[in-house]
Structures are given as structure tokens and as C-alpha cells.
N, C-alpha and C positions, 0 to 999 in steps of 0.2 A: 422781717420788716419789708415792706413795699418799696420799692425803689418811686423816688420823688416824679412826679408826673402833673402837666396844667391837667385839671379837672376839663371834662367833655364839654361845661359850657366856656370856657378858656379856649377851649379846641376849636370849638365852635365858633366861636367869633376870630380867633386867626384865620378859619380856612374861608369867612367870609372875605376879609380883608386879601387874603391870600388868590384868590380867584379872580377878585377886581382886579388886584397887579396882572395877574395873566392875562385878564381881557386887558386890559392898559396897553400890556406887553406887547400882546398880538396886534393892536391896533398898530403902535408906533412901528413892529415890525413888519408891515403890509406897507405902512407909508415908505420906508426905506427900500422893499423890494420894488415897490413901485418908482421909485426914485431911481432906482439901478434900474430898468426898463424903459421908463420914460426920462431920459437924461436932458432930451431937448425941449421940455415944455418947462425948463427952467420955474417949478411950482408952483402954476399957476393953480391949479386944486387949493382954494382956502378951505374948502368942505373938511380937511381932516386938520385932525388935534396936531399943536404946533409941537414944535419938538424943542425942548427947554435946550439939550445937548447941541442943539445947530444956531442956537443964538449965541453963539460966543466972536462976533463980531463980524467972522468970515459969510460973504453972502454965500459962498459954493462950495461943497463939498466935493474931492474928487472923488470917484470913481471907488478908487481903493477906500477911501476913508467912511464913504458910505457902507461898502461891504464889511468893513473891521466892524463897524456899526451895526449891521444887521448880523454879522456871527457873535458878535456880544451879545444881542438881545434873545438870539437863540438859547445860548446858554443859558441868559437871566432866567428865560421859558423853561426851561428844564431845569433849574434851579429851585423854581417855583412850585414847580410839578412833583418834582421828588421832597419837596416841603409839603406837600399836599398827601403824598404818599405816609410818611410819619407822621402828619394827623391821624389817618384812617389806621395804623397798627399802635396809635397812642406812644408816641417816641417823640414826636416834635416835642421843641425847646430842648431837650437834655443835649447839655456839651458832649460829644464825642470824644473829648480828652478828659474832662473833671467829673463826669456822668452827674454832676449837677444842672439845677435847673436853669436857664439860659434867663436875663432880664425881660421881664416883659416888653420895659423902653426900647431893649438893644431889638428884641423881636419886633415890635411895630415898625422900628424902620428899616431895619436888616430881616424879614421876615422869613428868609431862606437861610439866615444863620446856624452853623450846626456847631460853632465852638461862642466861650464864654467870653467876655471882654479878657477873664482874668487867663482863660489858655492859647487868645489871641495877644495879649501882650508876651507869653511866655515864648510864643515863637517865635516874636518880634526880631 
């Protein structure tokens, strides 16, 4: 018997949704390195997409917290990218611990997910 796998048009529409997060990704991470380079023009650039994560009341990010910021988004990118790589070898979705098939829901919003709600609570 075939080990459980999303059918190609399944695949296909995650690595559409998949690539948007990336370009997303990349954007917000160009704003941030631009942010660590231009520390003194205090954001005056309204031209780029705001950043949900900097609204949390504080007008200014320091220094360090912008870079935690943009080494996180790196990851997210390579997170994303090797989610993009198990489309193309038909392995996206399958939990890496339950070898079953991963929620579509939990995938649409954890789309780089590689365990199941049920092997993510087990490691809780």
C-alpha cells in the first residue's frame, strides 16, 4: 500500500500559498535589514508593508531586537524553502514523527509545519 500523500493539485496549491509567504518573508526581511542600516531615518519609508510584529505599542526597536527579528525571518525563509523542497520530492504534509498526513488547517497556517498537532502535543 502507498504511503498517504496530498495529491499534486493539493501540492500545488500549498507551494502557491507557500512562495507568497516567501516573497512576504523576503520583503519584511529587506525592511528589517534596511532598518539595521538606516537606524537614523527613524522610518520615514511609508512605501513598504508595515510590520504587524512592530506594532506592539513600542515606537522603536533596538538594534538587537531588530536583528533577533531579522535572524528569525531568515529561518522562517528557510523554513519555507525546505517546505517548498518536500512539495517537489511529494513528502510535504507527512508528520515526521506519525508518518501521517499533517491537517490541511494546521498547513494553511503553519505551512512549514513538518509534525502533526497530535506529535506536537506529544512533545509538549
Amino acid at each position: 500500500m502507498a504511503t498517504a500523500r496530498y495529491s499534486d493539485s493539493d501540492l500545488a496549491e500549498f507551494k502557491e500559498l507557500i512562495l507568497r509567504k516567501v516573497e512576504e518573508a523576503k520583503e519584511d526581511l529587506a525592511l528589517l535589514k534596511g532598518s539595521l542600516s538606516h537606524n537614523d531615518d527613524h522610518g520615514t519609508n511609508d512605501t513598504g508593508r508595515t510590520f504587524n510584529m512592530m506594532e506592539d505599542g513600542s515606537d522603536t526597536l533596538s538594534r538587537e531586537e531588530v536583528a533577533q527579528l531579522a535572524s528569525r525571518q531568515e529561518k522562517f525563509i528557510e523554513s519555507l524553502q525546505n517546505a517548498l523542497i518536500r512539495i517537489e520530492n511529494k513528502t510535504y504534509g507527512i508528520c515526521r514523527v506519525t508518518g501521517k498526513l499533517i491537517q490541511k488547517e494546521r498547513l494553511k497556517l503553519v505551512p512549514h509545519a513538518t509534525l502533526s498537532i497530535e506529535a506536537k502535543n506529544a512533545q509538549g
